[in-house]
N, C-alpha and C positions, 0 to 999 in steps of 0.2 A: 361712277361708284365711289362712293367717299370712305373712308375707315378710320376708327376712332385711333386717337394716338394714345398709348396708355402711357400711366407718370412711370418715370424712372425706378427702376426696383430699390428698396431700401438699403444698406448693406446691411450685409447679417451681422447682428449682435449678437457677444455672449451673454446665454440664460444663467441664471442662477444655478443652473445644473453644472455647469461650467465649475462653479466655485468649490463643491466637495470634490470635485476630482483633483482641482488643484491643489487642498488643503489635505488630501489621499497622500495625494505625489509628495509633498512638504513632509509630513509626516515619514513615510517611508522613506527619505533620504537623510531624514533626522537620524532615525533607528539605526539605516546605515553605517553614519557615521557614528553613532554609540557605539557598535559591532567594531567597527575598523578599529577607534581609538581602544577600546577594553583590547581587543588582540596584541596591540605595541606596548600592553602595559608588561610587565616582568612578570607577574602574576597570571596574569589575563583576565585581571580586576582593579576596581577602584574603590574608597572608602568618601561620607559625606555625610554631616551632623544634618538630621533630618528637619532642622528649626531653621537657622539660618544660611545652610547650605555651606558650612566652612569646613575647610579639611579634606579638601578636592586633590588629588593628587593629577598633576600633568596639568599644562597649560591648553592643551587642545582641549581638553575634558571642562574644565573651569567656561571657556568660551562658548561652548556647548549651551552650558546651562542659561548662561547671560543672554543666549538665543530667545529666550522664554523658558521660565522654570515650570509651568502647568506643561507645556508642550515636553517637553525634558522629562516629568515625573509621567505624565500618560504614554509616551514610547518605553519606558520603562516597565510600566505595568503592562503592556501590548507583548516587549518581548520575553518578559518572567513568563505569559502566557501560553508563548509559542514554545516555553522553555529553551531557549536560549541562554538565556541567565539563568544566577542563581540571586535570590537577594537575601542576605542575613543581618539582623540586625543585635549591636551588643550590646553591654551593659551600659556603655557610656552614654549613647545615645545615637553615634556614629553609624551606618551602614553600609557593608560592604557589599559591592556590588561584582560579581565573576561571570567570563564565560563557563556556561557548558560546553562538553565534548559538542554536543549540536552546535551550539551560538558558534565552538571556533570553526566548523566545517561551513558554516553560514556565512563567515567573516571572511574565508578562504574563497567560497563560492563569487563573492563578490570581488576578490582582490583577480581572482583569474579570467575573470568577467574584462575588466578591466584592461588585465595583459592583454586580451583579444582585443583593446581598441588605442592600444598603445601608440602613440607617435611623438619620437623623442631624436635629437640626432645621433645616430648610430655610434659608437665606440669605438669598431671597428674590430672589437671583440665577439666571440659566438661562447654561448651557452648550453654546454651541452649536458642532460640527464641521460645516466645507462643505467638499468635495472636487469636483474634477473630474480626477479620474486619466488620463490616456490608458494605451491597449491595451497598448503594452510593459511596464506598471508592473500587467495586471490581475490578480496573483497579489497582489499588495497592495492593490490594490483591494476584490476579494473577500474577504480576510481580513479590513480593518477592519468591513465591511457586517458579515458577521459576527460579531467582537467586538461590536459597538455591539448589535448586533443581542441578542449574549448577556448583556449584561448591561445591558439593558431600555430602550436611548434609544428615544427618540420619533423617528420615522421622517417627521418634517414634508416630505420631498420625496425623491424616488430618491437624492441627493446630500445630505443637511442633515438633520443629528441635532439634536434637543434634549436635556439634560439636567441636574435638579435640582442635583445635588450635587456638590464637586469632585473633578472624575477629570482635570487637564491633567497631572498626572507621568505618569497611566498612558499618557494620548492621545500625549505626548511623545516618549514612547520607544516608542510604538508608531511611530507616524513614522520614528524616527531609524532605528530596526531595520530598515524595510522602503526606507528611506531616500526616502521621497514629501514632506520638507518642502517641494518648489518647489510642491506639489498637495494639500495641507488646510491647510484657517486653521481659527485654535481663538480661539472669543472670549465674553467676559462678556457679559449681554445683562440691562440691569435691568428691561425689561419687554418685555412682546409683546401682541399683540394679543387671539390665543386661548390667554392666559394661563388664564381660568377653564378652557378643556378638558383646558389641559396639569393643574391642578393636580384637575383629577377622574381624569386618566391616571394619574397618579404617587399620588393617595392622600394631596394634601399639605392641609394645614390650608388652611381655606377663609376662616377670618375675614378 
């Protein structure tokens, strides 16, 4: 009995289908960083002559744009749309560009995002949040639980996070935003007690 030998299978190429996903992916990591950067501004905005793009404030922001300015101006009209932003434009010609309340919890969503995939060398320091929110504030309550929750603190009591590494900008303005400073303390802690468990939770060097 003989049988036919078949040719070797092709390997698989990527389709053209392939290409909007990646220029998807491009796009929303663009927008990202639009998000990130407007959040470090002092404002939590930025201004730019709508001709020839001068009067950029922040050097991360400037680079941005140099990325491709059609890309730069359609993630912009993307996230005015999600209302994220706000965009205003003045007399001079100039346009100011802000987070909204949304765009900063969107900016946050992503920075704690992050903290969950943090790997830095440890300090040797801990980071600890304690809250006691009362009921009128529990829509910020439950969101910090939440956040903390998403991006991996140590849950030491119903009220009291642990955590390895520095996240007080992010905890800060998570605060500010939901406006609970009279109700979290955020403090440095150079050691604790069930230090060896935390540092088998977190996966940090044990020497």
């Amino acid at each position: 009995m003989s049988y036919k030998k078949h040719p070797p299978k092709a390997p698989a190429c990527r389709t053209g289908r392939d290409q909007p996903r990646a220029g998807k992916l491009q796009k929303q990591r663009l927008s990202e960083k639009i998000l990130l950067q407007l959040a470090d501004c002092v404002d939590f905005g930025f201004s730019y002559r709508t001709q020839k793009m001068f009067g950029i404030t922040g050097k991360d922001i400037r680079d941005l744009i140099r990325t491709g300015e059609k890309d730069f101006r359609d993630s912009i009209i993307d996230l005015k749309k999600e209302k994220f932003i706000e965009r205003k434009k003045n007399y001079d010609g100039s346009v100011v560009i802000s987070l909204t309340d949304r765009g900063r919890l969107r900016a946050l969503n992503i920075r704690f995002t992050r903290l969950g995939n943090k790997k830095e060398k440890w300090d040797g320091r801990w980071r600890m949040v304690a809250y006691d929110i009362p009921d009128a504030y529990k829509k910020g309550r439950n969101a910090l639980r939440y956040r903390a929750r998403m991006a991996g603190f140590y849950e030491l009591q119903e009220s009291l996070f642990l955590y390895p590494y520095d996240c007080e900008k992010e905890m800060c303005d998570f605060i500010r935003l939901f406006k609970l400073e009279k109700y979290v303390r955020f403090a440095l802690l150079e050691s604790i007690d069930n230090e060896g468990q935390l540092k088998k939770h977190f996966r940090l060097n044990l020497d």
